[in-house]
N, C-alpha and C positions, 0 to 999 in steps of 0.2 A: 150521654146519648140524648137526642133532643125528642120529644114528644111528638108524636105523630100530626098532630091537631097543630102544636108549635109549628110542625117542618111547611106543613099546607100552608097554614097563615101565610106565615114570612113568607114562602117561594110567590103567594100571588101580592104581597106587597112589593117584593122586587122588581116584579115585575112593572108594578105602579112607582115606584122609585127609579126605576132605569128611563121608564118614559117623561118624568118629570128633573130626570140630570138632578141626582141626588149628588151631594157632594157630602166627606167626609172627611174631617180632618181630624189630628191628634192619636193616630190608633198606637203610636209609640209611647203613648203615656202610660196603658196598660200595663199594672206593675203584673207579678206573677203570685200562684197561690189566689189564694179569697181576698177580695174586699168590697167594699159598698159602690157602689155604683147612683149618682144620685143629679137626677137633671130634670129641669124644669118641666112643667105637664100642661101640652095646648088640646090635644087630642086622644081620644080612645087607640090612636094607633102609634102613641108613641113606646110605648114597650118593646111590639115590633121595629120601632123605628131604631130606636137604639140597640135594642138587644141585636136586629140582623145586621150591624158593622160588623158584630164580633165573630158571627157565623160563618165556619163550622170550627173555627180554631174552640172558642168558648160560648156557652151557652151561661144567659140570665135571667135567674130566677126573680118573679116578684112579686109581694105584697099582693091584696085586693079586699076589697072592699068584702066583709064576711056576707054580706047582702045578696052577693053575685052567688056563692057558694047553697045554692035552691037545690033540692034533691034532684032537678031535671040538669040545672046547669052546671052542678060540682064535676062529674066529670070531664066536661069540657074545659073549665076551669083547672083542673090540675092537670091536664093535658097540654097545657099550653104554659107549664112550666107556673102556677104560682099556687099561693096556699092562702087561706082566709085570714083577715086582721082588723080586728072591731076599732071601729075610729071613733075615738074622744073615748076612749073609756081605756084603761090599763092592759093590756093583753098580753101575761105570759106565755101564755102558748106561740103565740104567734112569734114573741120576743128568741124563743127557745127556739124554735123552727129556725129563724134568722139565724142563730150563733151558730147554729151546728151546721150548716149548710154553710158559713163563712169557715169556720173551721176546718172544713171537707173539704178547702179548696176551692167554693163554688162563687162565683160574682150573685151578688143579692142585688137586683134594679129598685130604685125607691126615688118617692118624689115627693119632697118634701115639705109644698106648699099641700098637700095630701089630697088633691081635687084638681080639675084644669081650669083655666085662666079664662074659662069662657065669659064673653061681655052680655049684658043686659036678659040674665037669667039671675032666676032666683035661687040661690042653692043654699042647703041646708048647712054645708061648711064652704064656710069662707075659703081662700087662696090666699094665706098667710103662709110663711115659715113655719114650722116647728124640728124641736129638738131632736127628736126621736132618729130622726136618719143618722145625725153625727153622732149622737147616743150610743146606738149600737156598733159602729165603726170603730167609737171606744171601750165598748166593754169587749167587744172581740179582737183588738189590739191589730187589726185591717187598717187600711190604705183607704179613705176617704177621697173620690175619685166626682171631681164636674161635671157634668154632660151641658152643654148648650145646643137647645133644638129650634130649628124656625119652619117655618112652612106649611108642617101640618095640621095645622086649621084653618090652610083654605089648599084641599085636594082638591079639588075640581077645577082650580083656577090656573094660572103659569107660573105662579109663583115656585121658586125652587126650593126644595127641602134640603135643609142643610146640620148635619151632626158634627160637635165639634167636641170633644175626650180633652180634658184640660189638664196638667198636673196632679199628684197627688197633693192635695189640702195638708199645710204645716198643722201635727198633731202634736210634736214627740215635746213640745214647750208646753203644754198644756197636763202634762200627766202631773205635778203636783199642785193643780188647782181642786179644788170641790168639783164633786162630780155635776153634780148643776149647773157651775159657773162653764166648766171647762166643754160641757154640752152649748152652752148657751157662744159660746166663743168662738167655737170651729163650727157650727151654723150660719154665724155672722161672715167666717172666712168662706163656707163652702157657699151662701145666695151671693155675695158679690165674686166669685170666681164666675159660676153660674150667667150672673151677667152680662159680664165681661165676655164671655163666650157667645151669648146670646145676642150682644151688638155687632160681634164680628163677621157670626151669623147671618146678621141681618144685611150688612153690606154689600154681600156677596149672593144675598139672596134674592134682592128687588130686582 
């Protein structure tokens, strides 16, 4: 069942998405059961942006920054479908949260450059890769799933927003590598899928 706060968001982002001819492609890629959900990050509203393709068949859960989770804004925060997760430092909790919720069946959203792609700001974590999305995809034995997004970081302009759901990322070769290498390998496959979806994206988008 989707979160009240969630249901609000999304319905007035729809509504900004139907007037800007949002297009969506790939929703066939969707395997069934739990897996990781993981697509590039330009804006604060791409969570809605991906998560409401899937709505109301599936709802996705996601990550956030522990920062946001403030006594005033935690409930808002878990209303809207995600749980706290300290970045640059190790976080069980947060790890366990994930498994069990891929477990349950549930799509976990994640973005793996772990900050957006914003130009000529200064941020405190870079917009790199890291491991940790495909990581978890493998220790929860899930479907490792692309998203390619374009448009939204510039809402206000004509540009069209565009969600593209890619294949599920080749894991099942990688189960007898080191678990480091074999993180570090399907990261490498899941940013160039990511890509790939992102140029196509972009085509269709200008």
């Amino acid at each position: 069942m989707a979160k009240p706060l969630y249901l609000t968001a999304g319905t007035l982002y729809t509504l900004l998405a139907a007037a800007k001819r949002q297009r969506v492609t790939g929703r066939k890629n969707m395997p069934q059961g739990g897996f990781v959900l993981a697509a590039n990050h330009l804006s604060n509203v791409d969570p809605f942006t991906v998560g409401w393709c899937l709505w109301p068949r599936r709802q996705v859960w996601y990550m956030a920054k522990a920062e946001l989770f403030t006594p005033w804004l935690a409930p808002a925060m878990r209303a809207i479908a995600t749980f706290p997760v300290r970045r640059g430092e190790p976080d069980s909790e947060a790890l366990r949260t994930a498994l069990s919720l891929l477990q349950a069946g549930e799509i976990v959203g994640m973005f793996p450059e772990g900050t957006r792609r914003n130009k000529g700001l200064r941020k405190k974590f870079a917009p790199e890769p890291h491991t940790g999305t495909a990581r978890i995809a493998l220790m929860a034995g899930v479907p490792l799933v692309p998203v390619g997004v374009t448009g939204t970081d510039r809402l206000f302009s004509l540009r069209r927003i565009s969600v593209a759901f890619g294949p599920p990322i080749p894991l099942d070769d990688l189960a007898g590598m080191p678990r480091k290498r074999a993180a570090e390998v399907a990261t490498e496959r899941l940013m160039s899928a990511i890509e790939q979806l992102v140029s196509g994206g972009d085509q269709v988008a200008t």
